[in-house]
C-alpha positions in Angstrom: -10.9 83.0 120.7 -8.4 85.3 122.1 -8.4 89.0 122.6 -6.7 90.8 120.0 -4.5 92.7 122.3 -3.3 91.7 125.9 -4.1 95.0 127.5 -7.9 95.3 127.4 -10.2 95.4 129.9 -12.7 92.9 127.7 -10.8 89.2 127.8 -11.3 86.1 126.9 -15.1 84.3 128.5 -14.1 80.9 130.2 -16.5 77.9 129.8 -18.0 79.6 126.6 -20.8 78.0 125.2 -21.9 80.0 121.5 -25.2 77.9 121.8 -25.6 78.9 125.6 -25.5 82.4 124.5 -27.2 82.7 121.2 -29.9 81.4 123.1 -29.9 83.7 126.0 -30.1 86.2 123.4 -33.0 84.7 121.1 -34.6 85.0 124.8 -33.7 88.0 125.5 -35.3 89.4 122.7 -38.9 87.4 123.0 -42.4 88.4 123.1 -42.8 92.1 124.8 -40.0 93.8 125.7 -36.1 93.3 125.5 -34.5 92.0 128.3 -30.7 94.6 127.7 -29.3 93.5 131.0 -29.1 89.8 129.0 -27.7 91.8 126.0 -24.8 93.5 128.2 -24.0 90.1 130.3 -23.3 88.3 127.6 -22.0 90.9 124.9 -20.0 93.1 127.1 -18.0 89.8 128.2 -16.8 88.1 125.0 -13.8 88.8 123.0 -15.0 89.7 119.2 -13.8 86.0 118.3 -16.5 84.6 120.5 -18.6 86.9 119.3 -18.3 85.6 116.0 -19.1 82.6 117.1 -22.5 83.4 118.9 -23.0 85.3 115.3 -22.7 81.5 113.7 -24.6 79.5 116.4 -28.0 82.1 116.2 -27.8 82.1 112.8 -27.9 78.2 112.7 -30.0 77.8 115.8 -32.4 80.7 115.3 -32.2 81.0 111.1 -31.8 84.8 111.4 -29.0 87.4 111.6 -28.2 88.7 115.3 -27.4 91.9 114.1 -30.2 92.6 111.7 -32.1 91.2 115.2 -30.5 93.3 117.6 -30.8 96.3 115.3 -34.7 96.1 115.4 -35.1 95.6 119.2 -32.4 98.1 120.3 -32.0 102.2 119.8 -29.8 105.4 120.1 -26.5 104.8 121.3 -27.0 101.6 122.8 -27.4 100.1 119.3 -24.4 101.5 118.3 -22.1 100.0 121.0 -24.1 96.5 121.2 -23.8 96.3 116.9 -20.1 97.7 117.0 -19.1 94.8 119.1 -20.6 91.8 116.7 -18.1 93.5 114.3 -14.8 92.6 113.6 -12.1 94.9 114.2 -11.3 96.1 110.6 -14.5 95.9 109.8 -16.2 98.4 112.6 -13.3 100.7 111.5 -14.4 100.5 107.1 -18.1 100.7 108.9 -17.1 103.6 111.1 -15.0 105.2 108.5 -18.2 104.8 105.7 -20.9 106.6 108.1 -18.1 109.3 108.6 -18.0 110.0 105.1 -21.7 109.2 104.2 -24.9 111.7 102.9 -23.8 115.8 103.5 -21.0 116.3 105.4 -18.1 114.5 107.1 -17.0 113.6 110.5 -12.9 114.6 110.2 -12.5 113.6 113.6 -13.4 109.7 112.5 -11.2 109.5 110.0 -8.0 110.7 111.6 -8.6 108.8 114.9 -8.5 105.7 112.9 -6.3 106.7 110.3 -3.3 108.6 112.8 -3.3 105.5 115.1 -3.8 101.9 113.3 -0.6 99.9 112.1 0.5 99.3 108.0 -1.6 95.7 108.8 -4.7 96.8 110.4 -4.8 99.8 107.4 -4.2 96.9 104.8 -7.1 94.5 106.2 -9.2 98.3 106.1 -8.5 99.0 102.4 -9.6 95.5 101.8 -12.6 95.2 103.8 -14.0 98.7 102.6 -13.3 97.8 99.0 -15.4 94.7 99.2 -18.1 96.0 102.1 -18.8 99.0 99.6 -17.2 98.3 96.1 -15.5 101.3 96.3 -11.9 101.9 97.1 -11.4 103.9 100.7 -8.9 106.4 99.2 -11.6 107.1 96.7 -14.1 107.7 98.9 -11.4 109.8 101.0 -10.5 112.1 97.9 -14.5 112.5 97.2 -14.8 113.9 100.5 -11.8 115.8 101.8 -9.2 118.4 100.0 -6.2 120.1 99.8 -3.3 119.3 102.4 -5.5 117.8 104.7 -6.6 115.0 101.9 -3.4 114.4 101.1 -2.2 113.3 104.3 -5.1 110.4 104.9 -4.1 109.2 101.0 -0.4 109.1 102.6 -2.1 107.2 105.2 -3.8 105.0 103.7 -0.9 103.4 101.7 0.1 102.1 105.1 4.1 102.8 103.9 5.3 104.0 107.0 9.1 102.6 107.9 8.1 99.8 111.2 11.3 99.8 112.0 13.2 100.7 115.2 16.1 102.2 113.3 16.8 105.7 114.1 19.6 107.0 111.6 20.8 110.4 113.7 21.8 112.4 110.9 18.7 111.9 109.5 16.6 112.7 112.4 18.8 115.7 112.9 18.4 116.7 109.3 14.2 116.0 109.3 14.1 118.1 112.6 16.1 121.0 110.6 13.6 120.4 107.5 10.4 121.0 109.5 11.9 123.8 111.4 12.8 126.0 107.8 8.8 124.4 106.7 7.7 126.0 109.8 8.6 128.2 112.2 11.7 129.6 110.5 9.8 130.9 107.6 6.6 133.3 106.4 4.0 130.6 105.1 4.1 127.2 105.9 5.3 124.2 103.4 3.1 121.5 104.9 4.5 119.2 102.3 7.7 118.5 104.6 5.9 118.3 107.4 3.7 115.3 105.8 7.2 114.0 104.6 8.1 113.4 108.0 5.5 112.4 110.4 3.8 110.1 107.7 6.5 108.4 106.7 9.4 107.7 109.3 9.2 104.7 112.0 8.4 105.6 115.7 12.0 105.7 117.1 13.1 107.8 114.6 10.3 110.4 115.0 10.9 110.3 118.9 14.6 111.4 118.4 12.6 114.0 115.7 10.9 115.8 118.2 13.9 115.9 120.6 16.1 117.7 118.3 13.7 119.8 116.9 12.8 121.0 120.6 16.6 122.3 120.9 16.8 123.9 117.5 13.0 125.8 118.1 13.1 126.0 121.6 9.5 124.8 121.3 7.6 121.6 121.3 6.9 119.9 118.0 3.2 120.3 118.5 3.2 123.6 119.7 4.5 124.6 116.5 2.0 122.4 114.6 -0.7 124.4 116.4 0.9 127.3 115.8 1.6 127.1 111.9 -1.8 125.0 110.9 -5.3 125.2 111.6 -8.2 123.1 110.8 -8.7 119.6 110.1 -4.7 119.8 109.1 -3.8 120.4 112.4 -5.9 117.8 113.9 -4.8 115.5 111.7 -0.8 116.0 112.2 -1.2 116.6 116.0 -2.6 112.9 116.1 0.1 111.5 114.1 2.4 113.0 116.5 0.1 112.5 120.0 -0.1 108.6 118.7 3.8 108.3 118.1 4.3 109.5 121.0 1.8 107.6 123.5 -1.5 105.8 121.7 -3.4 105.2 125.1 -3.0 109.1 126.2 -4.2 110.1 122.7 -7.1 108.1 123.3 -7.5 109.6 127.0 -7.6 113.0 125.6 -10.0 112.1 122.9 -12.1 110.2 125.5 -12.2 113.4 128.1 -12.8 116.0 125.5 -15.8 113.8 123.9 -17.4 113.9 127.9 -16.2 117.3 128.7 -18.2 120.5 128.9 -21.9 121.0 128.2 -23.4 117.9 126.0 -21.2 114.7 124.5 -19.7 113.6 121.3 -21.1 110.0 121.6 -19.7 109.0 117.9 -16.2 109.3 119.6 -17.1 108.3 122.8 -18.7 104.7 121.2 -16.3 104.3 118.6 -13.0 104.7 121.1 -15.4 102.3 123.6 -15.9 99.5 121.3 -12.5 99.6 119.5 -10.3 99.6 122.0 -11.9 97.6 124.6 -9.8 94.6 123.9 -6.8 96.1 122.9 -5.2 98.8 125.2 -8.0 100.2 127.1 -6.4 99.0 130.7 -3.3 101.2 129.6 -6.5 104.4 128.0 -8.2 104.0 131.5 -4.5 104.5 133.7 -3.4 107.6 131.7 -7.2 108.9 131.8 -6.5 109.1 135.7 -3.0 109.9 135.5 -4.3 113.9 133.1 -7.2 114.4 134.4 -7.3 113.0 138.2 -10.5 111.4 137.3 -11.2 107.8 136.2 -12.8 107.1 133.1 -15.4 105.0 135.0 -16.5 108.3 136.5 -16.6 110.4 133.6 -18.4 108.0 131.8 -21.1 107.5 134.7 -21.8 111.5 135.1 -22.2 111.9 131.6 -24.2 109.2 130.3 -27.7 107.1 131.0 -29.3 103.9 130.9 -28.9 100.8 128.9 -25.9 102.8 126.8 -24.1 103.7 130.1 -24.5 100.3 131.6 -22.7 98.6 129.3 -20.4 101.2 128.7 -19.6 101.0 132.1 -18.8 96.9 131.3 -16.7 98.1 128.5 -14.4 100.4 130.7 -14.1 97.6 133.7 -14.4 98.2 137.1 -12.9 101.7 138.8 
């Protein structure tokens, strides 16, 4: 019944009772009214293997599905968090990764924020889950929605083939650095090709020692030049590669603060980052949301949201 991670803010429920809570739930949802305080209490404090278990004990108890329940009493954004949470991980992320691609249109920012930061395993159980969720393979779906370079780095993606290694082999690094440089900067026109060569494919370590010696032959950050030589969802897509190489919890800061920022909020990110890394690293999100912005997350997240969906929102993040 563990967390998945050991650096989340959402941990293991002591004393847990699935037949406790799948009746404080049934209860909760009763006659007139819904009782959300009940909701957050008991939702907000499980890890997604208990929740999986209160899943099993109101289906037995009650004879009914808790999410087809929950989704008729609850609305808005609150529904999203409280119905993200009954999921399991992969299978928010196909969900998430579906509704992105789903009816006109598609949210690009969804699929790179879960395609630029999951492991080769988590990608794996994805492919699988979407293919038997939907009967469609994801890299289907992905071609049928997106194009040129941009499509072809979520298909690299989404063979989850990148080295896991901690090998860094300095001529090569050296070599890929030079390679991206002539791609890039050195040249009129940009041959993206090398670009997805690199950052798609080589382990961590190596892409760390990467950036290094590409900063002393350019005399420019790696991602300055990205922003530089690309624009659109492209760039997007290979700044996360690079932002998640270099340190996951800040990329998910950044994407946190810009979501809140400014005039309105982008709540799809803002929910999805919420519920899918609340038991996994969000401890390590919240530290280096304070350390850019001299804010805490907990405040942002208070000014720029309301009721039931800030409330448990709020639960999500942990105290200040």
């Amino acid at each position: 019944m563990a967390a998945i991670g050991n650096r989340g803010t959402v941990t293991e429920a002591a004393n847990f009772n699935p037949d406790a809570d799948a009746q404080k739930l049934r209860e909760a949802m009763k006659g007139a009214g819904t009782n959300e305080a009940a909701i957050i209490e008991i939702l907000a404090h499980r890890t997604i293997a208990q929740r999986q278990r209160i899943k099993m004990a109101y289906k037995q108890t009650v004879g009914k599905d808790l999410a087809d329940d929950l989704s008729s009493e609850l609305s808005g954004n609150f529904r999203s968090v409280v119905l993200g949470l009954l999921m399991l991980a992969p299978v928010y992320d196909a969900y998430e990764l579906r509704n992105a691609m789903k009816g006109a249109g598609t949210e690009e920012a969804c699929l790179i924020d879960i395609l630029a930061s999951r492991s080769n395993e988590e990608i794996k159980v994805i492919n699988d889950v979407y293919k038997k969720e939907y009967e469609k393979k994801l890299e289907d779906a992905v071609i049928g929605d997106t194009s040129g370079m941009f499509q072809r780095v979520l298909v690299s993606l989404l063979t989850a083939g990148r080295d896991e290694s901690t090998n860094v082999d300095e001529a090569q690094a050296i070599q890929d650095a030079k390679e991206i440089y002539e791609a890039g900067e050195a040249r009129w026109g940009t041959d993206e090709v090398k670009f997805l060569t690199v950052l798609c494919v080589r382990n961590r370590n190596h892409l760390l020692r990467v950036f290094q010696e590409y900063q002393k032959i350019s005399g420019r950050d790696i991602e300055e030049s990205i922003k530089r030589e690309m624009s659109g969802c492209l760039e997007d897509v290979f700044l996360a590669i690079v932002k998640c190489i270099r340190n996951k919890p800040a990329f998910f800061a950044e994407r946190l603060y810009k979501s809140m920022k400014g005039l309105g909020t982008t709540d799809s990110i803002l929910v999805r980052i919420m519920v899918a890394r609340a038991e996994i690293d969000m401890l390590d999100i919240k530290a280096q949301f304070l350390k850019m912005y001299g804010k805490t997350l907990h405040s942002f997240i208070k000014g720029d949201t309301s009721g039931d969906y800030r409330k448990i929102l709020l639960q999500l993040c942990g105290g200040e």
